[in-house]
py3Dmol code that shows the C-alpha trace and the ligand (Angstrom):
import py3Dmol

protein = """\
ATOM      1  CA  UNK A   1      33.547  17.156 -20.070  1.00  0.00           C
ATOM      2  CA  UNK A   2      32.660  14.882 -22.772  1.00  0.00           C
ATOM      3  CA  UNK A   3      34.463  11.703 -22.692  1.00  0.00           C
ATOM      4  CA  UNK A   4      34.365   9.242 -26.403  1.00  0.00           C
ATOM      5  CA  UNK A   5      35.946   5.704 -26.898  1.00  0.00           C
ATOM      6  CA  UNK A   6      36.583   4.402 -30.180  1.00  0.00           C
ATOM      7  CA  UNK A   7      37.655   1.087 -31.684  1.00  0.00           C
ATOM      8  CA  UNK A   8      39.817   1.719 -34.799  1.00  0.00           C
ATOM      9  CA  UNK A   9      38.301  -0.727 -37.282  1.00  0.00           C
ATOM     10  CA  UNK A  10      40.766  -0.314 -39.675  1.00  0.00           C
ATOM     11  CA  UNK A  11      43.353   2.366 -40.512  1.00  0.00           C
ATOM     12  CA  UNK A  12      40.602   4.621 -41.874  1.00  0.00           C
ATOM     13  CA  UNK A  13      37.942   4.001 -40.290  1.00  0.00           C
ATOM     14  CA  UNK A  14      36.686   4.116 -36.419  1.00  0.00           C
ATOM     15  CA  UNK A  15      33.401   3.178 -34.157  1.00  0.00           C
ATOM     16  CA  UNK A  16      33.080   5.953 -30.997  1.00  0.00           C
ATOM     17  CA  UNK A  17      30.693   5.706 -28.832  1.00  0.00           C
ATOM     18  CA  UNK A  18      30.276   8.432 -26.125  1.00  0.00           C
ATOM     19  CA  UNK A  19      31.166   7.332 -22.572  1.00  0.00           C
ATOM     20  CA  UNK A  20      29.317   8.449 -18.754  1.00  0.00           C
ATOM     21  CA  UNK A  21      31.534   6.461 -16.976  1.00  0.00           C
ATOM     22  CA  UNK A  22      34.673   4.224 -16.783  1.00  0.00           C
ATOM     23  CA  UNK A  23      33.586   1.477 -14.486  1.00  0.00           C
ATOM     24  CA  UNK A  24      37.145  -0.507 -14.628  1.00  0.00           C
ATOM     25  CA  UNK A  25      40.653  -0.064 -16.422  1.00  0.00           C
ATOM     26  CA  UNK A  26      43.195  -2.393 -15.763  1.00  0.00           C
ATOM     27  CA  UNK A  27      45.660  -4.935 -17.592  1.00  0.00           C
ATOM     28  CA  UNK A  28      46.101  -8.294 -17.056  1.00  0.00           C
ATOM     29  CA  UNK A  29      49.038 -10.960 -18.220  1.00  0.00           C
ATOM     30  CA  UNK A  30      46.989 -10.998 -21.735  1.00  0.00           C
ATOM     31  CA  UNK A  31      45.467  -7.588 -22.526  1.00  0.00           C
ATOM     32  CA  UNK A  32      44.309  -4.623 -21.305  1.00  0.00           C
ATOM     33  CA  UNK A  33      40.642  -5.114 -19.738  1.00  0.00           C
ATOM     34  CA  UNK A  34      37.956  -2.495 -19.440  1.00  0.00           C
ATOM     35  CA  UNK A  35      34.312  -1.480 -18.961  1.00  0.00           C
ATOM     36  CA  UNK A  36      32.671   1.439 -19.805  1.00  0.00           C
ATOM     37  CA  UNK A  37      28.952   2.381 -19.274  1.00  0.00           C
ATOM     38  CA  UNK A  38      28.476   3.866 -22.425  1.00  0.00           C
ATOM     39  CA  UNK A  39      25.548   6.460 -23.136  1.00  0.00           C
ATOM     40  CA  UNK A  40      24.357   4.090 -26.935  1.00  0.00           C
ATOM     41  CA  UNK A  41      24.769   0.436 -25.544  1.00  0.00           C
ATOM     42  CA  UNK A  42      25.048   0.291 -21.884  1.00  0.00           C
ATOM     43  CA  UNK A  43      27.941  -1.226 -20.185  1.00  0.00           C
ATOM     44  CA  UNK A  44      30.473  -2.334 -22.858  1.00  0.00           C
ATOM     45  CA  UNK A  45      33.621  -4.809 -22.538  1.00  0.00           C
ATOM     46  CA  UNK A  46      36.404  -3.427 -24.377  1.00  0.00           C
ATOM     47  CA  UNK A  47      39.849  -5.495 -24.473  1.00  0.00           C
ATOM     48  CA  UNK A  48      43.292  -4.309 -26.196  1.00  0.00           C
ATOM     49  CA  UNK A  49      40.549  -1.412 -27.411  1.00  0.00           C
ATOM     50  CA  UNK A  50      38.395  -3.749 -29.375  1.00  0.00           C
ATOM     51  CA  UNK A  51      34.384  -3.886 -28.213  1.00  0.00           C
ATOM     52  CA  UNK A  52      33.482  -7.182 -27.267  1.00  0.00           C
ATOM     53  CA  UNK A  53      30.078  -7.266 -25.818  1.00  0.00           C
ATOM     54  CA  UNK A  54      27.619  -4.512 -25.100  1.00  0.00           C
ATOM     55  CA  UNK A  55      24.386  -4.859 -22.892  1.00  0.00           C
ATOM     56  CA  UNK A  56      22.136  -3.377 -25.146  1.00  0.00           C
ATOM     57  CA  UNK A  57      22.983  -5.803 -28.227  1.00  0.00           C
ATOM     58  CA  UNK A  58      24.736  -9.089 -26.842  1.00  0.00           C
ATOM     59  CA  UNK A  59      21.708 -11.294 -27.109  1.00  0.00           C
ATOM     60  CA  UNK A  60      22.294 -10.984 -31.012  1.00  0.00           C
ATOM     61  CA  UNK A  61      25.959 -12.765 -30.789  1.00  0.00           C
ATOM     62  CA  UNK A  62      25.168 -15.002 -27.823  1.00  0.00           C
ATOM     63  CA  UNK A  63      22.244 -16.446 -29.378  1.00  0.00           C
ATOM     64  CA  UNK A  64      23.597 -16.813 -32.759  1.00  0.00           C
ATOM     65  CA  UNK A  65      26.663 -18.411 -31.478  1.00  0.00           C
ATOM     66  CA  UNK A  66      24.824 -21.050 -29.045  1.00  0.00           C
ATOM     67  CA  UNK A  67      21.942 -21.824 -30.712  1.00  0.00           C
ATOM     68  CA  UNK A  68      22.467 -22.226 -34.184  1.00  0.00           C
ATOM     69  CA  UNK A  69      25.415 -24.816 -33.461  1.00  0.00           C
ATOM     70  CA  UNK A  70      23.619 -26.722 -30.841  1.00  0.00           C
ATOM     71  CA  UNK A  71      20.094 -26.903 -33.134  1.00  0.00           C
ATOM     72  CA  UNK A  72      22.457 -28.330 -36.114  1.00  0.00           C
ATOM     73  CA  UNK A  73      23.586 -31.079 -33.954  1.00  0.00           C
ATOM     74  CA  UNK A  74      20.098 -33.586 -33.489  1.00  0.00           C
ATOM     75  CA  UNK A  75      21.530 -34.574 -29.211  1.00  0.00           C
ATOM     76  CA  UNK A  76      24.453 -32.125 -28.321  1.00  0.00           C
ATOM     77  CA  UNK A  77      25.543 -33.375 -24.574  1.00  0.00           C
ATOM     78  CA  UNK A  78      28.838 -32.656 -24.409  1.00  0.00           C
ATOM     79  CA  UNK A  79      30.221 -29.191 -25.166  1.00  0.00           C
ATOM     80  CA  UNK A  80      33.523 -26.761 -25.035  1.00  0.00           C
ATOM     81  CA  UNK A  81      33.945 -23.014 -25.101  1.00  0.00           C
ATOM     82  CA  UNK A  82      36.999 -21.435 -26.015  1.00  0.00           C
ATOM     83  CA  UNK A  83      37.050 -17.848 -25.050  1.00  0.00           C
ATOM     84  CA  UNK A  84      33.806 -16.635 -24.464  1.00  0.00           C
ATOM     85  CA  UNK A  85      35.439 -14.851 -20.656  1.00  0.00           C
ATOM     86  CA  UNK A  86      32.629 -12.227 -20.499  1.00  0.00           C
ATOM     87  CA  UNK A  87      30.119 -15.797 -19.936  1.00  0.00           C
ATOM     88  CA  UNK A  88      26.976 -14.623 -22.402  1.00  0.00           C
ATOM     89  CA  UNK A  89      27.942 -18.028 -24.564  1.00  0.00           C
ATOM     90  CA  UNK A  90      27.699 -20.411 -21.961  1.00  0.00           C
ATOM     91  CA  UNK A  91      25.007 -18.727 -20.413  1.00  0.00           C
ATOM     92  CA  UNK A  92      22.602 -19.569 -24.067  1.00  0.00           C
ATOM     93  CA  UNK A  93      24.538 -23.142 -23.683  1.00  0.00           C
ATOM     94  CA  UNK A  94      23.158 -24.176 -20.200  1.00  0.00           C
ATOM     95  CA  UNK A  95      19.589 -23.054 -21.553  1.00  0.00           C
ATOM     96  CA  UNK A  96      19.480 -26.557 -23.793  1.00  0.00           C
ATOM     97  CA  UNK A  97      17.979 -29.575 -22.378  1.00  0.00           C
ATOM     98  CA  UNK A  98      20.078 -31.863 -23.668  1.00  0.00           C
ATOM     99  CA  UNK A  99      23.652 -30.464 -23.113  1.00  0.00           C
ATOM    100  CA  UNK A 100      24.606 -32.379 -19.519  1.00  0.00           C
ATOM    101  CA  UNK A 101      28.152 -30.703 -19.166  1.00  0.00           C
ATOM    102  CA  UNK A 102      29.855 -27.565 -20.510  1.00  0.00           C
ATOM    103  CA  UNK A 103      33.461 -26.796 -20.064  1.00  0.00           C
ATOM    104  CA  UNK A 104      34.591 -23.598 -20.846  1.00  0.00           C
ATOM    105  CA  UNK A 105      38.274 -22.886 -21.361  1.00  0.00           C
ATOM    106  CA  UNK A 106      39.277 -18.841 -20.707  1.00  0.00           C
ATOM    107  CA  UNK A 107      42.782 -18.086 -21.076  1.00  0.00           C
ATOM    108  CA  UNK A 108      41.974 -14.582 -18.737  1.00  0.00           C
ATOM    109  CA  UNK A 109      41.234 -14.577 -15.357  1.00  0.00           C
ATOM    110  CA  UNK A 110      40.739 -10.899 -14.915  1.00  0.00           C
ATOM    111  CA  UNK A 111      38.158 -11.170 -17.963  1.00  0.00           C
ATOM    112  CA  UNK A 112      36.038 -13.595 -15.243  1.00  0.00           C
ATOM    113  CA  UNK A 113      36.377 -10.952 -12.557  1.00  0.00           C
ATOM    114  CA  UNK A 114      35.118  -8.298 -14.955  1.00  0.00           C
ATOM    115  CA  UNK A 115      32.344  -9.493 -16.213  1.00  0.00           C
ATOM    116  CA  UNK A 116      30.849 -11.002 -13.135  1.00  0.00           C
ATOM    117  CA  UNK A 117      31.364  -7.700 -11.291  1.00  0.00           C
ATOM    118  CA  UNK A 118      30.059  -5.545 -13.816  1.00  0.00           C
ATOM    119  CA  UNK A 119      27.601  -7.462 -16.137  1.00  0.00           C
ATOM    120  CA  UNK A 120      26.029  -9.795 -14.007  1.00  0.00           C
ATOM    121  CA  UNK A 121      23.561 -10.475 -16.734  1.00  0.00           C
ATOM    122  CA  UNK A 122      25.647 -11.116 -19.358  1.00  0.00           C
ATOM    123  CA  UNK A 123      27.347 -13.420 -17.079  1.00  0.00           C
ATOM    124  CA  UNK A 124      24.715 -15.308 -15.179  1.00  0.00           C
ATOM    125  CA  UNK A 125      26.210 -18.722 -15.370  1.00  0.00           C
ATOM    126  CA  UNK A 126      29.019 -18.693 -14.232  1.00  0.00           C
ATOM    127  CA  UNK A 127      27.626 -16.290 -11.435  1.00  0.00           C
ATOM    128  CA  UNK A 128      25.417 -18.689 -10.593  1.00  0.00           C
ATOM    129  CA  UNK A 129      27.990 -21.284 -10.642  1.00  0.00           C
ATOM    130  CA  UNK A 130      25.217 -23.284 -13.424  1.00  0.00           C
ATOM    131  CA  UNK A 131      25.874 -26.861 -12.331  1.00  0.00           C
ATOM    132  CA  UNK A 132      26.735 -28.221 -15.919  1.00  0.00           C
ATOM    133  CA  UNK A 133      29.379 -25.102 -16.003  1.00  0.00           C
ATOM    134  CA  UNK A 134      33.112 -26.384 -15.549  1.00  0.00           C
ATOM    135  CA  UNK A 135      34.882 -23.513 -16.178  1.00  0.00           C
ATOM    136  CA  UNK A 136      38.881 -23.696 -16.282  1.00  0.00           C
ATOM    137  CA  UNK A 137      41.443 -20.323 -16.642  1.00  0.00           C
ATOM    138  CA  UNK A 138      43.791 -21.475 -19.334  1.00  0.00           C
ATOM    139  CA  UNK A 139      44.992 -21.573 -22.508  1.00  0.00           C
ATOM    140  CA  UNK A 140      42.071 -23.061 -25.219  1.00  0.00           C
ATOM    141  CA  UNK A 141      44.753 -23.878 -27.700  1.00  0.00           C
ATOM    142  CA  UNK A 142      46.831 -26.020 -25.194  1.00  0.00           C
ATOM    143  CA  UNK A 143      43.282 -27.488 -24.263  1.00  0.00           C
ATOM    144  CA  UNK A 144      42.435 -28.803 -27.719  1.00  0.00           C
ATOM    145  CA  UNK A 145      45.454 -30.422 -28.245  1.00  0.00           C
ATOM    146  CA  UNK A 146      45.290 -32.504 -25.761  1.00  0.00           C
ATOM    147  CA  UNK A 147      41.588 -33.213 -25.987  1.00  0.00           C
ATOM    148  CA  UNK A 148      40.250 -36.670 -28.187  1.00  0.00           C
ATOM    149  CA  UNK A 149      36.873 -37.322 -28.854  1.00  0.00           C
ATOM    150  CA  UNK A 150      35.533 -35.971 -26.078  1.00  0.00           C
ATOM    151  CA  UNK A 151      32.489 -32.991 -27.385  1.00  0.00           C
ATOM    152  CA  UNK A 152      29.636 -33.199 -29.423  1.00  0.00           C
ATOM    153  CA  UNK A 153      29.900 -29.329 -30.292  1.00  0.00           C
ATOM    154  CA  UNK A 154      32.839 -27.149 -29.501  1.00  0.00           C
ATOM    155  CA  UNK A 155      32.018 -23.098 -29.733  1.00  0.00           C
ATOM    156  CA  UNK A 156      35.157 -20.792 -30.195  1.00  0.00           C
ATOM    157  CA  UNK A 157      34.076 -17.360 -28.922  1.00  0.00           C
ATOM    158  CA  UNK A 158      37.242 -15.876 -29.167  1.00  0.00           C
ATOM    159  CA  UNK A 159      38.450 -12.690 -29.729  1.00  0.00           C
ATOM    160  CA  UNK A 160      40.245 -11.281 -32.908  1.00  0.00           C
ATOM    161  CA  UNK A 161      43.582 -12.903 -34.023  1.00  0.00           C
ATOM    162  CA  UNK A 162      46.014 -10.763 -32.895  1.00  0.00           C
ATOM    163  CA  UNK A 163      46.919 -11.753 -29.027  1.00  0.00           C
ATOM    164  CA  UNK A 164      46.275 -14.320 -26.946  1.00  0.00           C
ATOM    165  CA  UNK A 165      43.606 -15.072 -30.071  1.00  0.00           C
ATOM    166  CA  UNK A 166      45.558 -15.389 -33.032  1.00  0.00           C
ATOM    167  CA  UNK A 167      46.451 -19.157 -31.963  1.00  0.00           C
ATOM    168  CA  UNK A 168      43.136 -19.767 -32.692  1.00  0.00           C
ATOM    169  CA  UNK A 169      42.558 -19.112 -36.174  1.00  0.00           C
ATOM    170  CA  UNK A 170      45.187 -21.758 -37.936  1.00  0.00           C
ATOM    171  CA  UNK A 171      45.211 -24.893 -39.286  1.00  0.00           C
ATOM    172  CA  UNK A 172      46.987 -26.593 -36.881  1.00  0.00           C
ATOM    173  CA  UNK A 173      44.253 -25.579 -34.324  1.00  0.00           C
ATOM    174  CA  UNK A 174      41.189 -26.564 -36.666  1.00  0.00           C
ATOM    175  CA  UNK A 175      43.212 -30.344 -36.759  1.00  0.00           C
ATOM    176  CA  UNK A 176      43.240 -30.240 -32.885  1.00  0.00           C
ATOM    177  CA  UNK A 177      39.170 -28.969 -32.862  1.00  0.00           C
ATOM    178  CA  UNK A 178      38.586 -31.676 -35.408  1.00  0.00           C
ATOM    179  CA  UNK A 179      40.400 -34.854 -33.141  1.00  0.00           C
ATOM    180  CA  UNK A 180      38.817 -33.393 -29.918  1.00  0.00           C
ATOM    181  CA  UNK A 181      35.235 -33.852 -31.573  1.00  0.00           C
ATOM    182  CA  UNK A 182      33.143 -37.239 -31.491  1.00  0.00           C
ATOM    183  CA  UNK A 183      32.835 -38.520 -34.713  1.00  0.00           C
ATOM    184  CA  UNK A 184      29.650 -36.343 -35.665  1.00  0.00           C
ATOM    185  CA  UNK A 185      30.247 -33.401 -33.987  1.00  0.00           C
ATOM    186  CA  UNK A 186      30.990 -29.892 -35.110  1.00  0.00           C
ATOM    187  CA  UNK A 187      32.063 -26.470 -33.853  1.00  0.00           C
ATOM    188  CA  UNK A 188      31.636 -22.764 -34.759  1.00  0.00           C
ATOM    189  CA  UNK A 189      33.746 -19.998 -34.335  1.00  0.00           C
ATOM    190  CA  UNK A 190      32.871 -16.461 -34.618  1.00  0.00           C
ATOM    191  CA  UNK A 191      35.047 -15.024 -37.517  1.00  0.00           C
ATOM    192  CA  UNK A 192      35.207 -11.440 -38.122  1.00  0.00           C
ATOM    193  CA  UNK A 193      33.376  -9.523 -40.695  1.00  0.00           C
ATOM    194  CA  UNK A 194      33.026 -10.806 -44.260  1.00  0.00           C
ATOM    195  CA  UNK A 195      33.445  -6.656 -45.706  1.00  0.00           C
ATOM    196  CA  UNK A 196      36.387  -5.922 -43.543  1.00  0.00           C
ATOM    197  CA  UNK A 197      38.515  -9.148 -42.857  1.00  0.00           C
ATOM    198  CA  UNK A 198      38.421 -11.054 -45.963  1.00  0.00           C
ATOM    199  CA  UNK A 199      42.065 -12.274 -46.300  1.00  0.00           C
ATOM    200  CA  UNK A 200      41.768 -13.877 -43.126  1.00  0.00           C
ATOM    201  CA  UNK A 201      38.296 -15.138 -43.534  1.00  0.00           C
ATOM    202  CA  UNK A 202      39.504 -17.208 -46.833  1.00  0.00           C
ATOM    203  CA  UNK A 203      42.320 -18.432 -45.436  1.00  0.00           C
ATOM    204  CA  UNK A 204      40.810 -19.901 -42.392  1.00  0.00           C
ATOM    205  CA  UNK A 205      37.745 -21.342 -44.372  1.00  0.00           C
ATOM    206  CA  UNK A 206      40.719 -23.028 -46.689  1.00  0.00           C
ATOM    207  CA  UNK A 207      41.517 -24.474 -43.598  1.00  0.00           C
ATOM    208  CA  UNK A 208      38.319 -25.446 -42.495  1.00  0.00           C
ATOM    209  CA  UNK A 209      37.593 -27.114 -45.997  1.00  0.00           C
ATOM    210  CA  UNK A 210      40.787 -29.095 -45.335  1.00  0.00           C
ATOM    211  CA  UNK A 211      39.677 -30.683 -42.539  1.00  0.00           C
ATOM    212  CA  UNK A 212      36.136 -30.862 -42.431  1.00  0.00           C
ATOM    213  CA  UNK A 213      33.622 -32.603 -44.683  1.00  0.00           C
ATOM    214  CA  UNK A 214      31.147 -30.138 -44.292  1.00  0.00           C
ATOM    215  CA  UNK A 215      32.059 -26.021 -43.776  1.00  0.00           C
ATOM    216  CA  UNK A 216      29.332 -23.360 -44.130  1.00  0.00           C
ATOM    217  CA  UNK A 217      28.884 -19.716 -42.807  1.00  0.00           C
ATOM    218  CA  UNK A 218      26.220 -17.526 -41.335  1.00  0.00           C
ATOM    219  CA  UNK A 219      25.538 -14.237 -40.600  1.00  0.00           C
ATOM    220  CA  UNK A 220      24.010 -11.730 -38.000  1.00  0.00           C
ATOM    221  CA  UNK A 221      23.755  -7.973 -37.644  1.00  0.00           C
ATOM    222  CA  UNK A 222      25.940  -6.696 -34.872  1.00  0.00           C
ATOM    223  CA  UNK A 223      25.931  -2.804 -33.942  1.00  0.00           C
ATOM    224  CA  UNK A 224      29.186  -2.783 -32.538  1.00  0.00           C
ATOM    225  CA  UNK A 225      31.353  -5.143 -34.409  1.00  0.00           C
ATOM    226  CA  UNK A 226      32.617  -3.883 -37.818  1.00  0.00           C
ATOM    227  CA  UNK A 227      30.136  -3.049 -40.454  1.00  0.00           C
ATOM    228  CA  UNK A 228      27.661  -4.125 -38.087  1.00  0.00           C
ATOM    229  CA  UNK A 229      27.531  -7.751 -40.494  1.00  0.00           C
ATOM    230  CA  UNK A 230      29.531 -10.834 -38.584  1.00  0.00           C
ATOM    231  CA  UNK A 231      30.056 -14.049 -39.647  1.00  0.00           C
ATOM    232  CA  UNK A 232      30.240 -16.574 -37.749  1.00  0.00           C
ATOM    233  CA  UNK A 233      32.307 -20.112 -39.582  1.00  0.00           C
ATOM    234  CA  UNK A 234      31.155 -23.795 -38.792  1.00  0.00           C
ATOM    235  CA  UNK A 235      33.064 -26.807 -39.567  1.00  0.00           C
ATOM    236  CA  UNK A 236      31.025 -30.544 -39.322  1.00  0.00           C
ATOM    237  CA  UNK A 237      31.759 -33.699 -39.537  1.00  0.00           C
ATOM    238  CA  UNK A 238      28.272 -34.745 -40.262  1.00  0.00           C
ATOM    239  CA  UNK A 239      25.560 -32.839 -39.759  1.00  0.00           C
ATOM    240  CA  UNK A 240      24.326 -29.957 -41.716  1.00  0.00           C
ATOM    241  CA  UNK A 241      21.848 -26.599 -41.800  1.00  0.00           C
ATOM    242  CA  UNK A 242      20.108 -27.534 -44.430  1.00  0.00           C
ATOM    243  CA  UNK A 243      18.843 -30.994 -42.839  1.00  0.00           C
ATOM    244  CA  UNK A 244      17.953 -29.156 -39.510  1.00  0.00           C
ATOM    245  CA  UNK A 245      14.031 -30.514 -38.386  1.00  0.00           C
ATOM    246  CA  UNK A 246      13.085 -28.359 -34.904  1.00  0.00           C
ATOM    247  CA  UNK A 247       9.874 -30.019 -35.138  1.00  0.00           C
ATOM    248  CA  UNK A 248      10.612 -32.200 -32.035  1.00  0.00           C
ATOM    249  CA  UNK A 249      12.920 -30.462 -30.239  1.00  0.00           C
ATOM    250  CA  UNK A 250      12.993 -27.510 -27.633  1.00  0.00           C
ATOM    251  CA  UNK A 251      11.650 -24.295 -27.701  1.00  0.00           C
ATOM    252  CA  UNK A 252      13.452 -21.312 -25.919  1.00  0.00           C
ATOM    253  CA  UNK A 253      12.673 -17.757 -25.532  1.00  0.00           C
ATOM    254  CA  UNK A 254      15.126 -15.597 -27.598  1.00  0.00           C
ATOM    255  CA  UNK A 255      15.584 -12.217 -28.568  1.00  0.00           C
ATOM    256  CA  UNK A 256      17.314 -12.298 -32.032  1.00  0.00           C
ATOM    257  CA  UNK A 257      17.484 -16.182 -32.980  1.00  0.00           C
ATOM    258  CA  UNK A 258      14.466 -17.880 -34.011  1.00  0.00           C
ATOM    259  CA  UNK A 259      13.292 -20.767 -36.144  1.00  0.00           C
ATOM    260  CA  UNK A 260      13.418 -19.120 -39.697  1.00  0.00           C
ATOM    261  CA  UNK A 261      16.674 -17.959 -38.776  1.00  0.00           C
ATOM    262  CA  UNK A 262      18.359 -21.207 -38.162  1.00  0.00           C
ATOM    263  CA  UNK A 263      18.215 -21.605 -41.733  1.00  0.00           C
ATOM    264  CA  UNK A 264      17.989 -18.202 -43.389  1.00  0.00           C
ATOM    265  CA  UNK A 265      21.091 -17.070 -41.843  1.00  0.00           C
ATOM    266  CA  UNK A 266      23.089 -19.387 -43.884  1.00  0.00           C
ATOM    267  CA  UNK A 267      21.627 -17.296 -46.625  1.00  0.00           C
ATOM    268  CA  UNK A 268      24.739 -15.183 -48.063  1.00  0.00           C
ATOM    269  CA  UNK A 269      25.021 -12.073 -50.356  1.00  0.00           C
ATOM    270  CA  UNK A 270      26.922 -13.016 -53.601  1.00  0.00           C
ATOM    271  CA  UNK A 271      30.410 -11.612 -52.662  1.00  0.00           C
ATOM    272  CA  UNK A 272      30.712 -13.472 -49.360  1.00  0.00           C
ATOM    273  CA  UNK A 273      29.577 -16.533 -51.065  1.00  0.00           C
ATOM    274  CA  UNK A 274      32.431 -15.477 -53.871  1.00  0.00           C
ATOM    275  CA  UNK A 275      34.995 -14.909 -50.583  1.00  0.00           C
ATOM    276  CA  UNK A 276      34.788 -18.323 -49.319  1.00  0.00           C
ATOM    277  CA  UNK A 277      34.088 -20.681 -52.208  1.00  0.00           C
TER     278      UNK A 277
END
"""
ligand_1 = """\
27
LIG
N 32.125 -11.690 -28.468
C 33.457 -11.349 -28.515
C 34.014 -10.796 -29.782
O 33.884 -11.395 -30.865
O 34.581 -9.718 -29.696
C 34.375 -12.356 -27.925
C 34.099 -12.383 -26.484
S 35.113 -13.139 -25.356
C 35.358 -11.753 -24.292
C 36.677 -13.464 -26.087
C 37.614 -14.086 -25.094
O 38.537 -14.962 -25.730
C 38.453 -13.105 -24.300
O 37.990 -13.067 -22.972
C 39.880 -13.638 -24.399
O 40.604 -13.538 -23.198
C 39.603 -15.077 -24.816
N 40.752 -15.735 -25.470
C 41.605 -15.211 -26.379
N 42.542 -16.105 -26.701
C 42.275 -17.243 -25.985
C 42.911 -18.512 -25.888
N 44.002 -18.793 -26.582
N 42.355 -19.435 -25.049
C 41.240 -19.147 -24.325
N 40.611 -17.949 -24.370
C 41.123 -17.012 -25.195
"""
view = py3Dmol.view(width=600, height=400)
view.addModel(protein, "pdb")
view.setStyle({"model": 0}, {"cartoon": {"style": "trace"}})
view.addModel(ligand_1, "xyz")
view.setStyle({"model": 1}, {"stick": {}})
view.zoomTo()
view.show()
């Protein structure tokens, strides 16, 4: 028997992927939770039916989402993850020098569980219980109101806004992310796809342009997320890509991120610069 899972994209148009095995099904208070060793990408985390992260292509999203924020900021110590339950984010996190303490804030347990069972390499850190990893089960949107001044970067790795997620995406959160940030810091949060989510993309960088002095968007090339092009939506209160010098500062082994690409992939196509302008 030949067994297929596929996330609808939209109401036309779906990504399948054919399955060996179904490694773990289950549903927590949030969402239903499962991995599937797939036959294309390896072991895949699926939740509510949406792919999340794939062995065979994570390094591209966990890179982009660590490193690009953390090379912005000239000394980041200090940093938050909201989401990010499968652990590949904090895992690229830990890899800096200079951060000294990440706390990561998952609102699902059972997300934890999953990951460290099933892809130990995606979730290393917290495996290893990484020293500057304090990692709390709750609510991220509770978190950050409550939180002042306290991170030099903050990195939402959320997933879409519908559930437990769609907290994330307002205005009233981006205020909260803005107060819990030092006064130079800034944050990222991976947004969607610029061809398939554009209402929501222009509303939130609205949002974003309320708030904070400096807002810019890059891009990277994700197999299993829509379209396979992601954008990913950063909000500063002082620093910026353009003024970015790596001369002096660390090198790391990477997959998909490198040094040309912590400025070229602020580099848009016309109508995503026209979506968010
Ligand atoms: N790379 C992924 C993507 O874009 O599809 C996101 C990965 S990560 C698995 C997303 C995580 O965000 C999920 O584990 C989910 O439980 C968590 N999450 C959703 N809403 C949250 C909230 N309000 N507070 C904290 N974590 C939340």
């Amino acid at each position: 028997m030949q067994l297929w899972c596929t996330e609808n994209e939209t109401e036309y148009l779906g990504l399948t992927t054919r399955v060996k095995e179904t490694l773990f099904a289950g549903k927590s208070e949030f969402q239903d939770v499962a991995v599937v060793d797939t036959y294309q990408f390896g072991r895949m985390l699926v939740l509510d039916g949406v792919f999340q992260t794939s062995i065979a292509e994570e390094f591209v999203y966990h890179e982009m989402i660590a490193h690009i924020p953390l090379f912005i900021h000239p000394n980041p110590k200090k940093v938050l993850v909201i989401g990010g339950g499968d652990g590949g984010a904090v895992r690229e996190v830990v890899r800096h020098d200079t951060v000294e303490k990440v706390e990561m804030v998952e609102i699902d347990g059972l997300v934890v569980e999953v990951s460290k069972k099933y892809l130990p390499q995606i979730s290393k850190a917290m495996l290893e219980n990484n020293p500057k990893l304090d990692l709390k089960i709750g609510d991220g949107i509770g978190h950050m109101a409550a939180a002042e001044n306290e991170y030099d970067v903050i990195i939402v790795d959320c997933s879409d806004p519908i559930g437990p997620g769609e907290g994330l995406f307002t205005h009233a959160f981006y205020q909260n992310v803005y107060k819990a940030l030092k006064p130079d810091g800034l944050f990222v949060q991976q947004t969607e796809s610029p061809f398939y989510h554009q209402p929501l993309i222009q509303r939130l960088s609205k949002d974003i342009k309320d708030i904070f002095p400096i807002h810019e968007m890059y891009l990277a090339h994700i197999p299993i997320y829509p379209g396979g092009m992601h954008c990913f939506t950063i909000g500063s209160k002082k620093y910026a890509s353009k003024d970015v010098d790596l001369s002096n500062r660390q090198k790391l082994e990477t997959k998909y991120y490198n040094e040309e690409l912590q400025k070229a992939a602020f580099a848009l196509p016309n109508f995503v610069k026209e979506l968010i302008k």
